[in-house]
Backbone as CSV, one residue per row, in Angstrom:
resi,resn,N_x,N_y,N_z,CA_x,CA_y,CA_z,C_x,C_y,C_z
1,UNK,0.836,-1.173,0.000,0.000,0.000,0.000,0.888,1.246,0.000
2,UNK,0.575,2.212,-0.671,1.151,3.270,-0.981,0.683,4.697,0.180
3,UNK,1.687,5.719,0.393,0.685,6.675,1.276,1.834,7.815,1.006
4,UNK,1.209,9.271,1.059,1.617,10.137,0.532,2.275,10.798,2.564
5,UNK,3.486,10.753,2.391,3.864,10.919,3.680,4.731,12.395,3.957
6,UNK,3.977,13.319,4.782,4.465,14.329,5.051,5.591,14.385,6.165
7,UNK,6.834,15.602,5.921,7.674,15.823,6.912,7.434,15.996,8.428
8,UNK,6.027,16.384,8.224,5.903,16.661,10.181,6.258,14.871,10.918
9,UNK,5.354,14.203,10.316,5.362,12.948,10.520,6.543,12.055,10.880
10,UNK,7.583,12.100,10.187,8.752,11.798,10.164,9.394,12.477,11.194
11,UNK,9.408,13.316,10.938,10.575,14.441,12.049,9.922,13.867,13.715
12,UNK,8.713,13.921,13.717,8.246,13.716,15.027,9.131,11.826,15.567
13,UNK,8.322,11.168,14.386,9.356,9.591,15.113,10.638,9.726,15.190
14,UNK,11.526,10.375,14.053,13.109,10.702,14.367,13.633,11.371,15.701
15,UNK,12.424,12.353,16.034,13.107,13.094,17.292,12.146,12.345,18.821
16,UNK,11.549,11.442,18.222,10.563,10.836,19.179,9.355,11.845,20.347
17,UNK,9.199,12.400,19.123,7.450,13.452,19.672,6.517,12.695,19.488
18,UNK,5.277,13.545,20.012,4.110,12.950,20.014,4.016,12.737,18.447
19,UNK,3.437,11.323,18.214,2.995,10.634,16.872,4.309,9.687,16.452
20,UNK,5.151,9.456,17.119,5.998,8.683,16.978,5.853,7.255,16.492
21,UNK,4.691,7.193,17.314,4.193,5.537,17.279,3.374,5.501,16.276
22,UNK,2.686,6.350,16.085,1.798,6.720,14.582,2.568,6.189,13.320
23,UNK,3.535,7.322,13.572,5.077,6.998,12.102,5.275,5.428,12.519
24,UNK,5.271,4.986,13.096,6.054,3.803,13.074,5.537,2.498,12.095
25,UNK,3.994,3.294,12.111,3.170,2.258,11.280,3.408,2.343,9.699
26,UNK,4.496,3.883,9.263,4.619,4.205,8.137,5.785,3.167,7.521
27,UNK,6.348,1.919,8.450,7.631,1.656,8.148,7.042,0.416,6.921
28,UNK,5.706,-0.345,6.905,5.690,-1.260,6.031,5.354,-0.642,4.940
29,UNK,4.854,0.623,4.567,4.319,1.230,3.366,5.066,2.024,2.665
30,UNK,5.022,1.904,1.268,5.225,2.552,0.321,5.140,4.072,-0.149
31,UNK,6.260,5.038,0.378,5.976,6.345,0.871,6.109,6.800,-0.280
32,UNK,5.377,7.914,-0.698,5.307,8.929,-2.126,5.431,10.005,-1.582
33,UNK,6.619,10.988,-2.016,6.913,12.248,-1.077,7.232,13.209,-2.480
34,UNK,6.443,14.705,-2.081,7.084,15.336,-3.140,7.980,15.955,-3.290
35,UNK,8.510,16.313,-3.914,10.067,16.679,-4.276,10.969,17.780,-3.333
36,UNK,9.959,18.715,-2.816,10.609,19.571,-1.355,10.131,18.356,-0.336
37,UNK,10.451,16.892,0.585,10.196,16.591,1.387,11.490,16.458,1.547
38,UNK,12.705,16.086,1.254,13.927,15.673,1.358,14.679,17.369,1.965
39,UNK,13.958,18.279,1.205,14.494,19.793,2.149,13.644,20.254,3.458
40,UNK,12.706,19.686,3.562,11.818,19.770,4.704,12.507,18.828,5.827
41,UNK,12.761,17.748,5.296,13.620,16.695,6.637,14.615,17.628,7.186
42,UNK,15.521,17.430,6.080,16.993,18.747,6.204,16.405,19.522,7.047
43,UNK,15.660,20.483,6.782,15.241,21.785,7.234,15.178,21.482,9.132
44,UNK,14.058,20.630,9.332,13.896,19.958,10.746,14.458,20.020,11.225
45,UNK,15.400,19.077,10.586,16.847,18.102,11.446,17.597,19.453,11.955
46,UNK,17.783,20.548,10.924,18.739,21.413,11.577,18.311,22.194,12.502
47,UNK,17.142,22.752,12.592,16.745,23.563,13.498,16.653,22.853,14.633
48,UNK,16.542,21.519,14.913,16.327,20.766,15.898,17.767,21.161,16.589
49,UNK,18.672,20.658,15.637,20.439,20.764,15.976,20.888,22.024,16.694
50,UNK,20.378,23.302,15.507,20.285,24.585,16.457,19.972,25.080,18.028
51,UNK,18.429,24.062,18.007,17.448,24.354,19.509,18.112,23.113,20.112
52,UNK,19.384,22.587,19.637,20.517,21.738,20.830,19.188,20.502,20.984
53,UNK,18.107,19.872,20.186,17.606,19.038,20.671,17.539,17.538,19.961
54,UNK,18.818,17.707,19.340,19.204,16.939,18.653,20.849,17.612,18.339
55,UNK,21.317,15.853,17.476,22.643,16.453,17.200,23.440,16.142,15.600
56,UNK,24.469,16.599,15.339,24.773,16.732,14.011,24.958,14.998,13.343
57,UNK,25.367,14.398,14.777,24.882,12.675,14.329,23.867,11.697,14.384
58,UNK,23.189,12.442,15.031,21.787,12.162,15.272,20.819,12.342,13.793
59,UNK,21.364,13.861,13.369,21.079,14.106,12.099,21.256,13.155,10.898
60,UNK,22.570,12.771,10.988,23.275,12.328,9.885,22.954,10.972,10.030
61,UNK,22.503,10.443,11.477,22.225,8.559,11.389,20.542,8.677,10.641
62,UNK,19.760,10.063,10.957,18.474,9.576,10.709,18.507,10.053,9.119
63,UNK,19.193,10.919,8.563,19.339,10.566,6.764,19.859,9.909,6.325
64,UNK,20.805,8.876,6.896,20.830,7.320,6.491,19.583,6.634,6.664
65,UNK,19.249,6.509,7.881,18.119,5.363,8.081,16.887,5.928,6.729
66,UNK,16.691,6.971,6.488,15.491,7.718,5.373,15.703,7.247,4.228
67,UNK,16.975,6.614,3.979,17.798,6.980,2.580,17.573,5.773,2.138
68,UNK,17.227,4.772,3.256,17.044,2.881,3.533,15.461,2.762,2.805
69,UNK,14.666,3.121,2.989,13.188,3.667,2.510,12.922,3.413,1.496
70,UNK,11.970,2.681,0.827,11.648,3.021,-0.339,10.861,4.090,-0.545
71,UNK,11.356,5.141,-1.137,10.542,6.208,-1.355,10.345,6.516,-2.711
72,UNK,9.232,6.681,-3.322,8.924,7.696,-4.492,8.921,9.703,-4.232
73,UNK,9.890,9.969,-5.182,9.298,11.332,-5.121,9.205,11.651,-6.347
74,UNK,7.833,12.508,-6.419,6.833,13.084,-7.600,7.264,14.586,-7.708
75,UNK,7.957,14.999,-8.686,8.497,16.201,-8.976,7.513,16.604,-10.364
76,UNK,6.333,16.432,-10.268,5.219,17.164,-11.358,4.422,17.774,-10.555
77,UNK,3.612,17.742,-9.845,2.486,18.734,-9.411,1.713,19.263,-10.455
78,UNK,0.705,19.019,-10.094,-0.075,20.455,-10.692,-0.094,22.007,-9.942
79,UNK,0.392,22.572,-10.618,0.822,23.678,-10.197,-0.162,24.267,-9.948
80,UNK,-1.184,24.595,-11.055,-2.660,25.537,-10.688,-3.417,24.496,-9.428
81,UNK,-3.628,23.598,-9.437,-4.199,22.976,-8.376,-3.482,23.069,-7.318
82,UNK,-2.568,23.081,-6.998,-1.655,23.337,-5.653,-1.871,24.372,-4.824
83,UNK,-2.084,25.608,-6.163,-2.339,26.961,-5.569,-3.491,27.392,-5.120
84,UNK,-4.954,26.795,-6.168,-5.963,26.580,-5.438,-6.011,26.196,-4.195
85,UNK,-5.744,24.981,-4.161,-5.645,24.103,-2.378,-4.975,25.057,-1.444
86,UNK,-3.812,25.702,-1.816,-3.326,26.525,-0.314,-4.203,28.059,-0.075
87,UNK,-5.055,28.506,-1.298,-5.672,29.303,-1.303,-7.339,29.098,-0.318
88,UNK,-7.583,27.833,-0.631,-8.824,27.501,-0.113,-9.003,27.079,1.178
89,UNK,-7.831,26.417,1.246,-7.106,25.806,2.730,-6.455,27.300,3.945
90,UNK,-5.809,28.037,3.025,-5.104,28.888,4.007,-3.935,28.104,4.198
91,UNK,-3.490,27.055,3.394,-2.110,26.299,3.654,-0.894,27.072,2.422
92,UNK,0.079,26.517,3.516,1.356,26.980,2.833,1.186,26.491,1.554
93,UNK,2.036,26.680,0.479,2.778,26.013,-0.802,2.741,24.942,-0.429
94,UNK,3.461,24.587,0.530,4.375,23.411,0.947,3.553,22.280,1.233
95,UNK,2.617,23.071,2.480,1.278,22.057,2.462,0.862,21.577,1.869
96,UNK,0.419,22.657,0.719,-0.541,22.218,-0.290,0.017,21.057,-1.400
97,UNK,1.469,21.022,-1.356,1.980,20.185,-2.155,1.506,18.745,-1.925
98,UNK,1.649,18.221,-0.287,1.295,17.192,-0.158,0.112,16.870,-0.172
99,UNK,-0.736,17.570,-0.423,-2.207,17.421,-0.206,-2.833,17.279,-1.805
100,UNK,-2.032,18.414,-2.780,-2.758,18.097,-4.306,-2.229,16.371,-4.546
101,UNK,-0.591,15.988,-3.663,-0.021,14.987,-4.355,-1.420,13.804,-4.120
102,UNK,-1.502,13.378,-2.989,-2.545,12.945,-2.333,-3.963,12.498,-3.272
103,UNK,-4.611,13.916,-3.474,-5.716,14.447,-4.224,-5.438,13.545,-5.423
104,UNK,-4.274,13.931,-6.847,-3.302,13.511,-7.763,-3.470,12.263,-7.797
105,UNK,-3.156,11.441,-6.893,-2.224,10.461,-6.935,-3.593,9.062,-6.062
106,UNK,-4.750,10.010,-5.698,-5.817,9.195,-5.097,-5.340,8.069,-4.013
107,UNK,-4.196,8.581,-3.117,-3.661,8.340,-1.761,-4.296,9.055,-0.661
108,UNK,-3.713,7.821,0.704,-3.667,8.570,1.999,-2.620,8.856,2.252
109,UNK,-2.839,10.280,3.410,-2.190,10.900,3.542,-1.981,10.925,5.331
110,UNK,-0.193,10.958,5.479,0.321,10.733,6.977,0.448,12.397,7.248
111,UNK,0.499,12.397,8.427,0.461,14.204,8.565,0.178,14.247,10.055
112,UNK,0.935,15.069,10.643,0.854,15.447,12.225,0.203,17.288,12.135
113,UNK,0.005,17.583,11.288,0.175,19.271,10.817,-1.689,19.025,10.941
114,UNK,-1.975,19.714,12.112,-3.502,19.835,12.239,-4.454,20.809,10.969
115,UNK,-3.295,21.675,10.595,-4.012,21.908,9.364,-4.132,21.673,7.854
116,UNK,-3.177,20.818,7.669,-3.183,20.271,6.819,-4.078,19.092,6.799
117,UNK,-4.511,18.337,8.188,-5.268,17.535,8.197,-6.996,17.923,8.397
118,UNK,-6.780,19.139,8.519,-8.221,19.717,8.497,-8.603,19.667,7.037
119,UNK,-7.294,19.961,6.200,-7.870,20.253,4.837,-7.899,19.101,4.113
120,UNK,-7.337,18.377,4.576,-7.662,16.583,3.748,-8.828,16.429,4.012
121,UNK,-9.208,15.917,5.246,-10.768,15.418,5.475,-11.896,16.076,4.676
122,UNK,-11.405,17.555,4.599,-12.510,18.500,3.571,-12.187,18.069,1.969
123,UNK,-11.139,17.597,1.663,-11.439,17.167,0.278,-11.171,15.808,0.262
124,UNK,-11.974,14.842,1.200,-12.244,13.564,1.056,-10.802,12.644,0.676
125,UNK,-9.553,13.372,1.337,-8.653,12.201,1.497,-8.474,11.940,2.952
126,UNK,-7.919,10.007,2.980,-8.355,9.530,3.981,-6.602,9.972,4.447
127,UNK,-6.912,9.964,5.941,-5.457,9.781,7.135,-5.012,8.818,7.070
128,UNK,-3.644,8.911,7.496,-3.187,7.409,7.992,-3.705,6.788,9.000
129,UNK,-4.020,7.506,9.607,-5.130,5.757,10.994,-6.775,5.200,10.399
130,UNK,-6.543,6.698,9.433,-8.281,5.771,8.660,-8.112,4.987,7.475
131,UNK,-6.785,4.653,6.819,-6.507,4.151,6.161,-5.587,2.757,6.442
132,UNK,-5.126,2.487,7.344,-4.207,1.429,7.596,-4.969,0.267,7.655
133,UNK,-4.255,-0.931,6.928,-4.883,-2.026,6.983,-4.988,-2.449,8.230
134,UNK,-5.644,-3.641,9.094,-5.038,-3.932,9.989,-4.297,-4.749,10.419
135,UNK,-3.469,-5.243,11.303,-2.719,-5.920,11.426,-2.785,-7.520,11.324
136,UNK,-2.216,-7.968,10.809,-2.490,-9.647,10.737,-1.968,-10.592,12.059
């Protein structure tokens, strides 16, 4: 099963925040990330490093372990639809990226970002806990 997996998500199990255990369920699935998610990790990781709550190897073990992943990343977008969605949403670019991919790509979507998950449910894509198979 495939699922369109946002940076909040990740960053939270890497630095072990709330939703940790959430992400953890992301480890058997097939992640589709769009093409700024790999600068969004980066981005995290360092400010984490900055706010000393994390460290430069801490960093560097968890973009190995990411790198282990099978990941797809989708570097097309629809551009006019993207902009709609952050317009209608009140979401960033960035947001909206994962959310048209989602929309696009007729995936669920992982996400700790309460507003980004406000704006899925409004255009009928499912979450990751309403989407996970269950366990065998």
């Amino acid at each position: 099963m495939a699922i369109v997996v946002d940076a909040s998500i990740v960053l939270a199990a890497l630095l072990g925040e709330d939703g940790a255990a959430t992400a953890s369920a992301l480890a058997e699935l097939e992640w589709i990330v769009p093409a700024l998610w790999w600068l969004e990790i980066r981005n995290g990781l360092i400010v984490n490093e900055r706010r000393r709550r994390t460290s430069e190897q801490l960093s560097a073990s968890s973009l190995h372990e990411l790198s282990q992943i099978a990941t797809t990343v989708d570097s097309e977008p629809d551009g006019d639809h993207l902009m709609a969605l952050a317009r209608k949403h009140c979401l960033t670019v960035y947001d909206a990226a994962y959310l048209e991919l989602a929309l696009r790509q007729v995936l669920p979507l992982a996400t700790l970002d309460t507003q980004l998950i406000d704006a899925a449910r409004a255009e009928g894509v499912p979450l990751l806990g309403d989407s996970l198979p269950e366990p065998s």
